[in-house]
Backbone of each chain as ProteinMPNN parsed JSONL, in Angstrom:
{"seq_chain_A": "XXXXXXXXXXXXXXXXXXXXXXXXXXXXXXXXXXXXXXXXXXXXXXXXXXXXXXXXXXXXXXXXXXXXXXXXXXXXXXXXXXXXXXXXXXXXXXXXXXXXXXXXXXXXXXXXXXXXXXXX", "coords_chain_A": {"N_chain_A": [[16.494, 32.255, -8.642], [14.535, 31.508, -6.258], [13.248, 31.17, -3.046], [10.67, 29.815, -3.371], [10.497, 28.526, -6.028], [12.656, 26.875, -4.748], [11.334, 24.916, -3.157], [9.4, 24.339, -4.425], [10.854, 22.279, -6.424], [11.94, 20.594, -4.984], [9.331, 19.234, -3.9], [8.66, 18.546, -5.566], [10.449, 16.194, -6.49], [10.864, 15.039, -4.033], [7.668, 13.628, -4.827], [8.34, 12.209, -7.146], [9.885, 9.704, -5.754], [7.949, 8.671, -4.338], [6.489, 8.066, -6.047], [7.825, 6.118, -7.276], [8.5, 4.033, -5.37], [5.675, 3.441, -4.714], [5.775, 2.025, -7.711], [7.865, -0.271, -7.529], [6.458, -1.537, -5.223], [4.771, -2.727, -6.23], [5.881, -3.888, -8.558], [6.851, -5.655, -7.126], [4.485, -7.144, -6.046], [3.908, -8.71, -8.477], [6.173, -9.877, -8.874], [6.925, -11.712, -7.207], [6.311, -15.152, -5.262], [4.258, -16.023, -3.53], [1.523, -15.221, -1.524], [2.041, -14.264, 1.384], [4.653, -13.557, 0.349], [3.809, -11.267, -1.321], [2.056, -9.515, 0.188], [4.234, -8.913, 1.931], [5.617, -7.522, -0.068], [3.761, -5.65, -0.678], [2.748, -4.234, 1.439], [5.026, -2.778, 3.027], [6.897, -0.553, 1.054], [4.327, 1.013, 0.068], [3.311, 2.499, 2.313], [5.6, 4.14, 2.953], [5.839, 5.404, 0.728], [3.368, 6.937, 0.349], [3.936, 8.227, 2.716], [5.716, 10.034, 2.187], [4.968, 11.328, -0.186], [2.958, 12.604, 0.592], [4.522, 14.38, 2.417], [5.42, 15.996, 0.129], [3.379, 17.653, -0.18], [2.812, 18.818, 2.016], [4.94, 20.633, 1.581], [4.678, 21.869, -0.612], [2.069, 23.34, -0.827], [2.778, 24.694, 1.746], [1.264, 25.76, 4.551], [-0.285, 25.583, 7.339], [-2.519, 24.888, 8.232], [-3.27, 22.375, 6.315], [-1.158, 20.602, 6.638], [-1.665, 19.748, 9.548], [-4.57, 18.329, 8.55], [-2.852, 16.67, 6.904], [-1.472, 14.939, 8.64], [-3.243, 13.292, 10.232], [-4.198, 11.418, 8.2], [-1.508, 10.363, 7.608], [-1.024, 8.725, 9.669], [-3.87, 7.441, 10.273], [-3.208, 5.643, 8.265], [-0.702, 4.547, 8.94], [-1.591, 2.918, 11.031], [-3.366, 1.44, 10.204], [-2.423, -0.465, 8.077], [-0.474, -2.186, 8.703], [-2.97, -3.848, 10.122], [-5.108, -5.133, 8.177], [-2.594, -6.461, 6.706], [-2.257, -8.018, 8.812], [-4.661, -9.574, 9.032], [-4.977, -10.763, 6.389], [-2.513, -11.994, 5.603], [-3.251, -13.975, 7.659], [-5.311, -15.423, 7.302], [-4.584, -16.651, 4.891], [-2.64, -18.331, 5.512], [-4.352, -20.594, 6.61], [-5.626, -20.662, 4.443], [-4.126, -22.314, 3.686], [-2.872, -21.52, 0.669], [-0.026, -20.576, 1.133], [3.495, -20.94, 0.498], [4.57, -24.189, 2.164], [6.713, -25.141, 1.965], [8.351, -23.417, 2.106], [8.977, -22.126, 3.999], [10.504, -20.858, 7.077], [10.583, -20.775, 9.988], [7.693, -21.987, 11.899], [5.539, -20.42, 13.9], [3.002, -20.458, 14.635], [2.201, -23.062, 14.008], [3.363, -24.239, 15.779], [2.087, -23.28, 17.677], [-0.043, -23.864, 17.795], [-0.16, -26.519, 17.999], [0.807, -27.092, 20.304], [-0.479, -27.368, 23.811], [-2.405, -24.929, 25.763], [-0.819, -23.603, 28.706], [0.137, -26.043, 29.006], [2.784, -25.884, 30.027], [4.991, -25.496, 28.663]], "CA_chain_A": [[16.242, 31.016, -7.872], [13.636, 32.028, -4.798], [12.523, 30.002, -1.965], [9.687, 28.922, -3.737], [10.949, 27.454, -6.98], [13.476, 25.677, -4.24], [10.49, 24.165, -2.646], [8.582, 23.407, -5.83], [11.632, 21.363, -7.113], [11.849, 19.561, -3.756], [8.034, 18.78, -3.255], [8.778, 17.022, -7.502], [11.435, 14.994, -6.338], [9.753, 13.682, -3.353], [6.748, 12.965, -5.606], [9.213, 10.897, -7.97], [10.451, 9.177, -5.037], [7.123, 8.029, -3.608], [5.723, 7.485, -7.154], [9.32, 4.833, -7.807], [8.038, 3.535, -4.601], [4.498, 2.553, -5.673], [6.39, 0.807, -8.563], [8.399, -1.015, -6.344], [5.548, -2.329, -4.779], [3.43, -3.257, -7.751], [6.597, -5.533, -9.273], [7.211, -7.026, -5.727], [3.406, -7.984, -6.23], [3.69, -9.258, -9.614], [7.421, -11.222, -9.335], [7.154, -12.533, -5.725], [5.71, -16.102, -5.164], [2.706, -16.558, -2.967], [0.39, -13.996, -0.658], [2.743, -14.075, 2.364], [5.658, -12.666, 0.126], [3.556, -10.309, -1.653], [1.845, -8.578, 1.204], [5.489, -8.432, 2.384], [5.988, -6.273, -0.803], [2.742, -4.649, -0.501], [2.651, -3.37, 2.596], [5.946, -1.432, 3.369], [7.06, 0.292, 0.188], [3.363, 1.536, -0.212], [3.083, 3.429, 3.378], [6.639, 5.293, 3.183], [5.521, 6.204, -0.733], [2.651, 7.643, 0.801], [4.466, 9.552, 3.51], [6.784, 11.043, 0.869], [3.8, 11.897, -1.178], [2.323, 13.752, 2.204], [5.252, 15.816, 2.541], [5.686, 16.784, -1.49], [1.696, 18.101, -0.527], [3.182, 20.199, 2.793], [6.093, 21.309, 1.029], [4.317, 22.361, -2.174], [1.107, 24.23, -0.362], [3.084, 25.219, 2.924], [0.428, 25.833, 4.939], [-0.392, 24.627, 8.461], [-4.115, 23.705, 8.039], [-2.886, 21.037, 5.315], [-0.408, 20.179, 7.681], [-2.575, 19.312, 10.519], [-5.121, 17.767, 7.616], [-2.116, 15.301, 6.397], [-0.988, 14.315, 9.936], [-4.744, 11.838, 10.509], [-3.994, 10.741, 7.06], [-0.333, 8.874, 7.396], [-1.342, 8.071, 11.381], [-4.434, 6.32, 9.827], [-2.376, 4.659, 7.631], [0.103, 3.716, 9.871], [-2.087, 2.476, 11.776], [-4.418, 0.309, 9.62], [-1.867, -0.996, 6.916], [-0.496, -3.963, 9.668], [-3.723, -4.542, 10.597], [-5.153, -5.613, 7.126], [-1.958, -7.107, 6.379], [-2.286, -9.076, 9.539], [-5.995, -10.982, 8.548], [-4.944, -11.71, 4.902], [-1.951, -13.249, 6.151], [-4.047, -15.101, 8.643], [-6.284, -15.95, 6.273], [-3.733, -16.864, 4.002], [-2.137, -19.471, 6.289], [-5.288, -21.042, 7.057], [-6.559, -21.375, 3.377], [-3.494, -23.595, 2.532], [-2.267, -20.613, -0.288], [1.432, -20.224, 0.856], [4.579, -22.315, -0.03], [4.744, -24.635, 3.265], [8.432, -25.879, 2.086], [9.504, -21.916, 2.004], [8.871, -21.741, 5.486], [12.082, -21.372, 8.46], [9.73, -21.208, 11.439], [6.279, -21.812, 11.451], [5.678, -20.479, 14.863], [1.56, -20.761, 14.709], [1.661, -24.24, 13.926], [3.85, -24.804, 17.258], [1.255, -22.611, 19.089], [-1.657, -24.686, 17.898], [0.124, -28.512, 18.704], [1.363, -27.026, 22.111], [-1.825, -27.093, 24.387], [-2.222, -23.933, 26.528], [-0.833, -23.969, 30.212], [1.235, -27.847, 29.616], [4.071, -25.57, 30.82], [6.138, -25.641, 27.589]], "C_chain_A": [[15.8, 31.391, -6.47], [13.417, 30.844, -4.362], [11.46, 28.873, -2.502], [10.083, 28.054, -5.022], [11.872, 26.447, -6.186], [12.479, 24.267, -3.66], [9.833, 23.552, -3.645], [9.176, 22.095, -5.784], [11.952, 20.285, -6.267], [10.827, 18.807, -3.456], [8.25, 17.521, -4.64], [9.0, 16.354, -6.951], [10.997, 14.117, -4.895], [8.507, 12.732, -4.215], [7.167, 11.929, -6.595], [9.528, 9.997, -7.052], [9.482, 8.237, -4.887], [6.597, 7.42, -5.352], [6.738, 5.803, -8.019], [8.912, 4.184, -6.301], [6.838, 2.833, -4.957], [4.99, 1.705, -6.427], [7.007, -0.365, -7.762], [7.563, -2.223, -5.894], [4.889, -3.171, -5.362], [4.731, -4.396, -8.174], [6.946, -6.407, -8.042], [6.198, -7.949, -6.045], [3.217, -8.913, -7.228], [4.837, -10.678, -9.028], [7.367, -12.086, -8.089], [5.76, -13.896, -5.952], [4.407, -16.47, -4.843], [2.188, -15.24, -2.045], [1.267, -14.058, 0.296], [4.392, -12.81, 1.911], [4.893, -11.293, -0.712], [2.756, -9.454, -1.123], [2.848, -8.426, 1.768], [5.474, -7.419, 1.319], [4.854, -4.944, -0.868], [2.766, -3.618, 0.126], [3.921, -2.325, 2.679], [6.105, 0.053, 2.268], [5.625, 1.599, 0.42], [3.371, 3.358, 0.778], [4.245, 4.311, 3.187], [6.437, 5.992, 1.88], [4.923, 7.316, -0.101], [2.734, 8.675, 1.852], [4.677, 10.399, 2.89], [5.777, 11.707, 0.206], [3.155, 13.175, 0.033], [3.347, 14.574, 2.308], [5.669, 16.4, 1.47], [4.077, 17.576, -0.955], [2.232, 19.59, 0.394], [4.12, 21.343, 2.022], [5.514, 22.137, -0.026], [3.109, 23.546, -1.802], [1.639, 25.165, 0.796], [2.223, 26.255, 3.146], [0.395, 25.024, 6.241], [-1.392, 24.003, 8.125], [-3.688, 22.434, 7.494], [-1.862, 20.266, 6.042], [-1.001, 19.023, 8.839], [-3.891, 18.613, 9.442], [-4.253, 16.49, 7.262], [-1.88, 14.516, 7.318], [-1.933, 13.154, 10.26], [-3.958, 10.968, 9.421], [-3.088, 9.279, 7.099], [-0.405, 8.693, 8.597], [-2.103, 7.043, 10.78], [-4.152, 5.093, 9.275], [-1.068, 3.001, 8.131], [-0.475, 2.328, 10.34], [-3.326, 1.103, 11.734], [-3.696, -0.768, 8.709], [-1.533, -2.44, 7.465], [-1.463, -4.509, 10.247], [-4.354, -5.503, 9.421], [-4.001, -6.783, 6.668], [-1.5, -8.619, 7.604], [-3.526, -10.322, 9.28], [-5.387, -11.372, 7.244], [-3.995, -12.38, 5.323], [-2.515, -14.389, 6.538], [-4.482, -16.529, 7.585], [-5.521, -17.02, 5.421], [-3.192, -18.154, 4.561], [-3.046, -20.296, 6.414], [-6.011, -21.622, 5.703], [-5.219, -22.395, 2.573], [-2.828, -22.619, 1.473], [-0.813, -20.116, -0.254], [2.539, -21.801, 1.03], [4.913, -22.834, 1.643], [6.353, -24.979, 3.702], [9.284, -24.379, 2.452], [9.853, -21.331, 3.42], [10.183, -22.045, 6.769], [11.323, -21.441, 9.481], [8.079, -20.717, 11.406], [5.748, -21.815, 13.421], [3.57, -20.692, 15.315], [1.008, -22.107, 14.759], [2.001, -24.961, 14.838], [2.776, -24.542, 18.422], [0.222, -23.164, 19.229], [-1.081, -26.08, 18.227], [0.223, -28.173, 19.783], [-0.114, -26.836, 22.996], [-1.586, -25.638, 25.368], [-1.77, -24.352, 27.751], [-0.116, -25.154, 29.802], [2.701, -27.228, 30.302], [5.324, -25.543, 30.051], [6.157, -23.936, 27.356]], "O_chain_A": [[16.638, 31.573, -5.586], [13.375, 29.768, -4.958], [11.361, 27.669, -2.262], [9.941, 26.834, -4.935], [12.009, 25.315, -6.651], [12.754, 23.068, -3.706], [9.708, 22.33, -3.721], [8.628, 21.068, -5.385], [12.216, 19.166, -6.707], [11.03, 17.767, -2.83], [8.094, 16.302, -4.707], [8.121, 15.577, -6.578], [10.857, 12.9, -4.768], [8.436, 11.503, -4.239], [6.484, 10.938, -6.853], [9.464, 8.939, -7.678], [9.75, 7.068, -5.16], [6.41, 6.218, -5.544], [6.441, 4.935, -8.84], [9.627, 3.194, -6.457], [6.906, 1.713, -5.465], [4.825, 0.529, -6.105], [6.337, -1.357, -7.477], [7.782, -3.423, -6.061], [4.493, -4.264, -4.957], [4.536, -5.609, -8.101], [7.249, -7.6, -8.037], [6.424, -9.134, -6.29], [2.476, -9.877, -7.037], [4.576, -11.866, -8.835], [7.847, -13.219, -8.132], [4.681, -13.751, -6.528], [3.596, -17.051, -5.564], [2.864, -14.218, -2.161], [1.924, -13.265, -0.378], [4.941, -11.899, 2.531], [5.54, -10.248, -0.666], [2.56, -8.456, -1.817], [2.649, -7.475, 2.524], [5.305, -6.281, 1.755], [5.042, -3.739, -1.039], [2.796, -2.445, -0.246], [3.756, -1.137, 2.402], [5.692, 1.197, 2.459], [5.811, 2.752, 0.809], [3.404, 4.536, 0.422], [3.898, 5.49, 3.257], [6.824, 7.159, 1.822], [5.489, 8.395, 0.079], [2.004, 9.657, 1.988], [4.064, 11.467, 2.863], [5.942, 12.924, 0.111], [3.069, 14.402, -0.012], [3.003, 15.756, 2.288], [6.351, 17.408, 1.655], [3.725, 18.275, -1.905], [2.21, 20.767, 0.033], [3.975, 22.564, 1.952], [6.061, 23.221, -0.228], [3.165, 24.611, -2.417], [1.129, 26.278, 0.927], [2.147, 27.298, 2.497], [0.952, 23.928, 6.298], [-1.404, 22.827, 7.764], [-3.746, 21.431, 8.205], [-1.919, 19.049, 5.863], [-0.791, 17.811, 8.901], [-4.414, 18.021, 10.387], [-4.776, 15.376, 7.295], [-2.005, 13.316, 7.074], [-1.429, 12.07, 10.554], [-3.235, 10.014, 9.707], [-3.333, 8.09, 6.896], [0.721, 8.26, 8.844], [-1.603, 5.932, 10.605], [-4.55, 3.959, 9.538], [-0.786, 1.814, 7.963], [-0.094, 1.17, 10.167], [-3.848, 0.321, 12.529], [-4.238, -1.862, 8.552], [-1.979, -3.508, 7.044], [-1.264, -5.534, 10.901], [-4.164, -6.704, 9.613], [-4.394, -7.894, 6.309], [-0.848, -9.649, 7.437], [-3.386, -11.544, 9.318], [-5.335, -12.593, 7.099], [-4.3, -13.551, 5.552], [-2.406, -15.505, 6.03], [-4.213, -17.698, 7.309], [-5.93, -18.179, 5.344], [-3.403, -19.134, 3.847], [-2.439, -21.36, 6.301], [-6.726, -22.624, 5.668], [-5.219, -22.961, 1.48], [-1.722, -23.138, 1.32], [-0.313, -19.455, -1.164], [2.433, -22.964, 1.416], [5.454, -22.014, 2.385], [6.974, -25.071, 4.761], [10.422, -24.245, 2.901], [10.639, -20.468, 3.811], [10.609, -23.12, 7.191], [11.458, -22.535, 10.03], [7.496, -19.682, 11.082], [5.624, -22.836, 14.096], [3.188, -21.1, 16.412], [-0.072, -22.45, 15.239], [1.469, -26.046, 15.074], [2.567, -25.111, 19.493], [-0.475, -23.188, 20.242], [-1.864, -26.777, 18.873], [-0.303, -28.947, 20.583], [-0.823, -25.922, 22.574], [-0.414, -25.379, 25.643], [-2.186, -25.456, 28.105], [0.603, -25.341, 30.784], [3.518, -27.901, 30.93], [6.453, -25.559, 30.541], [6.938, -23.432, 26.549]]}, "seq_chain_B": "XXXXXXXXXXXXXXXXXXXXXXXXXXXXXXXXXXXXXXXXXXXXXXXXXXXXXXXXXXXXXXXXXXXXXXXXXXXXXXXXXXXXXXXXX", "coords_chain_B": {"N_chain_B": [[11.251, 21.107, -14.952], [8.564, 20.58, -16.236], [9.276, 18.025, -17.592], [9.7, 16.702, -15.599], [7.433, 16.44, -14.579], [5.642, 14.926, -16.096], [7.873, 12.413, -16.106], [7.411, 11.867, -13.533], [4.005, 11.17, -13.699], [4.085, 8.643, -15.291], [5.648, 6.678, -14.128], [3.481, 6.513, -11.806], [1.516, 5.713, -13.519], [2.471, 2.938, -14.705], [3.207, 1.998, -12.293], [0.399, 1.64, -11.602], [-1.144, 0.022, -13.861], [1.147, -2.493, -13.712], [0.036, -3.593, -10.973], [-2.546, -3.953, -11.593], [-2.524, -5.93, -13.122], [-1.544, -8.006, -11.406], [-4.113, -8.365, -10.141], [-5.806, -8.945, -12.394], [-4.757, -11.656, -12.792], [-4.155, -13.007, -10.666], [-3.642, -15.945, -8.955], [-5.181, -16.532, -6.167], [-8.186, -15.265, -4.133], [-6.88, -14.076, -2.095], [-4.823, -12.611, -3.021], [-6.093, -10.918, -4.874], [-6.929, -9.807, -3.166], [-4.819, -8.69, -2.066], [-3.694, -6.857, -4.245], [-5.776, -5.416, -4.639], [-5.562, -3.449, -2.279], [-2.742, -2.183, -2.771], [-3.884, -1.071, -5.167], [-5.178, 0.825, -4.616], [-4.062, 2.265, -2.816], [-2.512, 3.589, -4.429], [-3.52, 4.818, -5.745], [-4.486, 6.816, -3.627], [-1.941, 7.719, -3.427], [-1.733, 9.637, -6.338], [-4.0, 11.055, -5.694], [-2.663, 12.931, -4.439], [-0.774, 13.683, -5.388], [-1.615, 15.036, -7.359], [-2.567, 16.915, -6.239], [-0.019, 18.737, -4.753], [1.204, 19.094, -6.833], [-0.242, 20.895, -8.661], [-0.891, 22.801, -6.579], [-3.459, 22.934, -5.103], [-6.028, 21.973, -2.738], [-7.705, 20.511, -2.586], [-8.966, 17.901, -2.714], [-8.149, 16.535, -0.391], [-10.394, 16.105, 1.913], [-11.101, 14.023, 0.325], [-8.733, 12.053, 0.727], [-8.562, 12.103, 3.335], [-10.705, 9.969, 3.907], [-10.359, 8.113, 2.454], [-8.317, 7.035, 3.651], [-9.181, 6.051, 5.817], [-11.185, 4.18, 5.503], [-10.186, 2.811, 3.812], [-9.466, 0.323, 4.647], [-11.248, -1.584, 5.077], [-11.725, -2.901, 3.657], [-10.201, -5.085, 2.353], [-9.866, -6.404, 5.102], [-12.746, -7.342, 5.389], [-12.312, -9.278, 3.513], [-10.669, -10.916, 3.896], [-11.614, -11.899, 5.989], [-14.078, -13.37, 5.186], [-13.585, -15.242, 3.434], [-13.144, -18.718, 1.999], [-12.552, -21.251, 3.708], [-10.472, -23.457, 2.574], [-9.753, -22.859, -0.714], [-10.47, -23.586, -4.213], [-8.853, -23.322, -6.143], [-6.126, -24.116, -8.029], [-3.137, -23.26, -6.953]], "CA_chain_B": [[10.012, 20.852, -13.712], [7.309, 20.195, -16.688], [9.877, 16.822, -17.691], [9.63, 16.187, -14.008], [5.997, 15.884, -13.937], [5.74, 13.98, -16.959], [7.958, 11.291, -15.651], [6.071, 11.068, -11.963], [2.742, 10.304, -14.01], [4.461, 7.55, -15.954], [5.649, 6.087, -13.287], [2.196, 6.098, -11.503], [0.495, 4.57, -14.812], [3.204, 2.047, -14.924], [2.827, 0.97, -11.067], [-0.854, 1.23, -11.587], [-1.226, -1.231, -14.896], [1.119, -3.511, -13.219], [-0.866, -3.724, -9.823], [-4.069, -4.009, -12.067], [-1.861, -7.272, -14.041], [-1.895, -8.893, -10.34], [-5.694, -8.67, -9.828], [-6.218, -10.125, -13.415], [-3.854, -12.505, -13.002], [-3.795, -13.201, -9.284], [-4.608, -17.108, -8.815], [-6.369, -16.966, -5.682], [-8.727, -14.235, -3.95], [-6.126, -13.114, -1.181], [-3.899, -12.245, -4.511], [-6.8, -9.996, -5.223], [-7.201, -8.497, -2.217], [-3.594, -7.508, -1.266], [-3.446, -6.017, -4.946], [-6.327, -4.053, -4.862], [-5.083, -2.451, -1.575], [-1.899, -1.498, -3.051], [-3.68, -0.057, -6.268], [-6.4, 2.235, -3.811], [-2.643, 3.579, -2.407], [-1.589, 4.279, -5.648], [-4.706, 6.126, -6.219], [-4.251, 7.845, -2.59], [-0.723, 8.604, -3.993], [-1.951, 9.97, -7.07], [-4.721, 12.162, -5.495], [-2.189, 13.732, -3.275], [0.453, 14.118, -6.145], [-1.856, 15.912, -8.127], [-3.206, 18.134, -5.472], [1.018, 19.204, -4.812], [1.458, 19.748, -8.652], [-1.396, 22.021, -9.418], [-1.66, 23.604, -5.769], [-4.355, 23.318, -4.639], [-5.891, 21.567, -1.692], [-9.678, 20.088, -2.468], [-8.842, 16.55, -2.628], [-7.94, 16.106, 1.454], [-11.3, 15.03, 2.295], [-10.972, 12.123, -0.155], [-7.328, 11.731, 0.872], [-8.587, 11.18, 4.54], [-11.855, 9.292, 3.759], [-9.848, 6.617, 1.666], [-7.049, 6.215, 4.161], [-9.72, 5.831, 6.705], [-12.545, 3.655, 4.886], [-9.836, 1.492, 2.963], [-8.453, -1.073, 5.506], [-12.066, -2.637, 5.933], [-12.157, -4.092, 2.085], [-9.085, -6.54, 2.452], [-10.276, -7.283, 6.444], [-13.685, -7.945, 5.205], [-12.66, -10.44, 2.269], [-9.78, -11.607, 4.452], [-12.268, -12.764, 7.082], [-14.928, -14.095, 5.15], [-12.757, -15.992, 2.443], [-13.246, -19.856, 2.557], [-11.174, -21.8, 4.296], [-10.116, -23.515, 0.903], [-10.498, -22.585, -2.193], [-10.464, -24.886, -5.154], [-7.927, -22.638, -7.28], [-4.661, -24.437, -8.065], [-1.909, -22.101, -6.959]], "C_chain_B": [[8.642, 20.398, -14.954], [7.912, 18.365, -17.052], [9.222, 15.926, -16.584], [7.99, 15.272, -13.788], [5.715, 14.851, -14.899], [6.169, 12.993, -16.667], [7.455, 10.782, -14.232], [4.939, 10.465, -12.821], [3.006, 9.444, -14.828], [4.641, 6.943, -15.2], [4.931, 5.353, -12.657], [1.567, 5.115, -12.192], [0.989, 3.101, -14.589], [3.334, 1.186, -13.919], [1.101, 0.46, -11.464], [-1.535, -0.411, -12.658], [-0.317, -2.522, -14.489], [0.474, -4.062, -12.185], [-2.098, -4.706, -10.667], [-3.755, -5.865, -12.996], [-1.724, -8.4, -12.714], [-3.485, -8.984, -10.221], [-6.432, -9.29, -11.16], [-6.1, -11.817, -13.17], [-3.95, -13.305, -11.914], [-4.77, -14.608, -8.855], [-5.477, -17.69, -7.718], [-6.902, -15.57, -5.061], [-7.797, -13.52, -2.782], [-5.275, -12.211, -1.907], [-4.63, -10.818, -4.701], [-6.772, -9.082, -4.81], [-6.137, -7.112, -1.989], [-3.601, -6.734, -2.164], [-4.483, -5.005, -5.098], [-6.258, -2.886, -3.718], [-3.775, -1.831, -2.103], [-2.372, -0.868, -4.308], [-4.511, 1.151, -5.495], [-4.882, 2.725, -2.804], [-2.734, 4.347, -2.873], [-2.786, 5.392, -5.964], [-4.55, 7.408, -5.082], [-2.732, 8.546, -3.109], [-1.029, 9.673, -5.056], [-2.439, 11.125, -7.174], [-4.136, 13.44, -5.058], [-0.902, 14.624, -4.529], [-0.375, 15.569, -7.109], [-2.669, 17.176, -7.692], [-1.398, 19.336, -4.976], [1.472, 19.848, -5.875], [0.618, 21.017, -8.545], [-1.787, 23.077, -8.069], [-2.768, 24.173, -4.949], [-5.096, 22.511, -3.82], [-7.842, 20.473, -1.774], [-10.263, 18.896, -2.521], [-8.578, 15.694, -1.39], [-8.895, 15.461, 1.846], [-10.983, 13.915, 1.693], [-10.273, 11.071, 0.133], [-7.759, 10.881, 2.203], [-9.862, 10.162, 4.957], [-11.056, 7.675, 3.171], [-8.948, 5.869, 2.672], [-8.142, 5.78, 5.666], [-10.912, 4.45, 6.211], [-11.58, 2.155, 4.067], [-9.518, 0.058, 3.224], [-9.504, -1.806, 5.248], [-12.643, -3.427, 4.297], [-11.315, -5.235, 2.143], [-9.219, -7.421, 4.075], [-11.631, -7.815, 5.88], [-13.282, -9.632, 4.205], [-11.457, -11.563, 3.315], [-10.561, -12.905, 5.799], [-13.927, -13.388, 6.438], [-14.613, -15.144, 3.864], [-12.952, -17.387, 3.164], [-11.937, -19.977, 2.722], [-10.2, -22.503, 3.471], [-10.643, -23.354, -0.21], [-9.886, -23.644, -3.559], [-9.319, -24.393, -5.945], [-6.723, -23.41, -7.447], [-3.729, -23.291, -8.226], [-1.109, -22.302, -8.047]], "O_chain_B": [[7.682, 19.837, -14.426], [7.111, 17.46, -16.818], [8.535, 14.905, -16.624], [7.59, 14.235, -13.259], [5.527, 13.742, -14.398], [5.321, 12.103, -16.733], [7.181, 9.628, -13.902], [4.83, 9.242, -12.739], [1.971, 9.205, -15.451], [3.707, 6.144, -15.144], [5.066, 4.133, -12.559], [1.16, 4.025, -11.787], [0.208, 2.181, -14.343], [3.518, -0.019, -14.093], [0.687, -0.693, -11.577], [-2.108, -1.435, -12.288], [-0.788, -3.616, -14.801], [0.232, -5.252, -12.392], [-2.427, -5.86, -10.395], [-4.612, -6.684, -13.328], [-1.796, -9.598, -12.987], [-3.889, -10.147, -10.25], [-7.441, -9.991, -11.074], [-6.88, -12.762, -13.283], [-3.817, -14.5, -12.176], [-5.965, -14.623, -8.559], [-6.205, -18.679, -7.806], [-6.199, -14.604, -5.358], [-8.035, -12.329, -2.577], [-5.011, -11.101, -1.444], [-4.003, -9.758, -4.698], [-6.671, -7.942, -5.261], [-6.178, -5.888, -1.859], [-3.536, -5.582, -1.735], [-4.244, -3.898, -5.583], [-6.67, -1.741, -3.904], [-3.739, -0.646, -1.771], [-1.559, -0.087, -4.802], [-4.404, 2.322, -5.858], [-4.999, 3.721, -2.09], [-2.941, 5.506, -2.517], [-2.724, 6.56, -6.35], [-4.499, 8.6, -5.386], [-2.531, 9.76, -3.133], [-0.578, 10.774, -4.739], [-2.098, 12.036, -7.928], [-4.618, 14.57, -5.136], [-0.397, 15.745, -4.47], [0.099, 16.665, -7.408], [-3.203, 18.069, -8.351], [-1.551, 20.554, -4.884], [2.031, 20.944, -5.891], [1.13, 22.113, -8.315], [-2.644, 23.954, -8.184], [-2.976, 25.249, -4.389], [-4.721, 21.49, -4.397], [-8.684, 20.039, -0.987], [-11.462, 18.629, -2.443], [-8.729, 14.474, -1.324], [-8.699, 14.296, 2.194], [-10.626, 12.903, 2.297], [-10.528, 9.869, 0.049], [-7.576, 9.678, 2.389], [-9.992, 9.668, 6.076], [-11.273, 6.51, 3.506], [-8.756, 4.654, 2.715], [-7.583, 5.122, 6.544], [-11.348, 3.855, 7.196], [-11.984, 1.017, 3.828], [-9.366, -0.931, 2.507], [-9.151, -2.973, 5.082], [-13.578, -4.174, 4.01], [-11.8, -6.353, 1.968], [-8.864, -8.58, 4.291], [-11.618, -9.045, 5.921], [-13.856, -10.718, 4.273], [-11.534, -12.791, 3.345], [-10.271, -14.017, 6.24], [-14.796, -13.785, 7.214], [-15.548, -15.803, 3.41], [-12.965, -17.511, 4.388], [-10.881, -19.457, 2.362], [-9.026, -22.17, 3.633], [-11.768, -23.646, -0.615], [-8.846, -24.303, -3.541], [-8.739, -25.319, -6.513], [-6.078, -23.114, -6.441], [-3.544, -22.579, -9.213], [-0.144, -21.566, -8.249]]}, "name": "protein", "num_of_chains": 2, "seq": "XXXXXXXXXXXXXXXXXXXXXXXXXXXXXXXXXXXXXXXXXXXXXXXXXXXXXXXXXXXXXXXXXXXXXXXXXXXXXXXXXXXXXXXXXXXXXXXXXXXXXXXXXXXXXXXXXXXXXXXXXXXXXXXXXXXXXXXXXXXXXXXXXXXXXXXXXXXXXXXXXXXXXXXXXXXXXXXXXXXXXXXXXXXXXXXXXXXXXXXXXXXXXXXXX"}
């Protein structure tokens, strides 16, 4: 039992992790109600899968280059996943497509009756 | 460790075919969208899993082309989607 079969068996079991993650995501998408709850399930699971999956890659090649190669990767990610998931929302609100009754505070629809500047 | 790998790519399949059962299924086009960003993950997961398995490294460009190139399919449809659509939720 060497270093490297320890690392192998470690880089797996991340890769199971992130790959039971994906799932995750996929039945949130299926069982959840309307586009507001299933870009809730979309979005998170997905990105920390995909970390996990990024460090089964370091762990398994250990290597810097690939290192410094994965690092853009889950930044990009980071970094784009709430933006996307911010227009379809939008969108989403706007085309009428989510449950209005499911709603505890609908703080967009206060921001559009309230006029700018009345001082509220 | 060969078990191992066997049940990761079941797994995968098994997120992937359900994902792919929302974009059939999915009664209006935002439905579509969010699911075909979570199946172009699963594919970024996939690429990456099977570049860790087998060792070898030649799939990175794609890895950082997809995670870079993918956001602007669900902003595009997100922002040019009518304002209603006729679909009964």
């Amino acid at each position: 039992m060497n270093l490297d079969t320890v690392l192998d068996t470690v880089s797996l079991v991340l890769l199971l992790i992130g790959a039971l993650l994906c799932l995750i995501a996929s039945i949130g998408l299926v069982r959840l109600r309307d586009v507001p709850t299933r870009l809730h399930a979309a979005t998170k699971p997905q990105v920390l899968g995909l970390i996990l999956v990024c460090l089964a890659i370091a762990l398994s090649l250990r290597s810097w280059p690939v290192v410094a190669f994965l690092v853009p990767v889950v930044l990009i990610q980071l970094a784009t996943a709430p933006l996307s998931a911010h227009m379809v929302g939008r969108a989403a609100y706007r085309n009428g497509t989510l449950d209005e009754q499911s709603l505890v505070a609908d703080e967009l629809r206060d921001a559009q009756e309230t006029p700018p500047a009345s001082g509220d | 460790m060969t078990v191992l790998i066997w049940i990761i790519l079941a797994v995968f399949a098994i997120a992937a075919l359900v994902a792919l059962v929302r974009i059939v299924v999915g009664p209006s086009i935002l439905d579509r969208a969010v699911a075909a960003d979570v199946l172009l993950t699963e594919v970024m997961c996939v690429l990456g899993a099977e570049m860790a398995i087998n060792h070898h490294t030649r799939n990175l460009p794609v890895l950082l082309i997809i995670a870079a190139v993918g956001v602007f399919g669900s902003i595009s449809i997100a922002r040019f989607v009518a304002r209603k659509d006729n679909s009964p939720r």
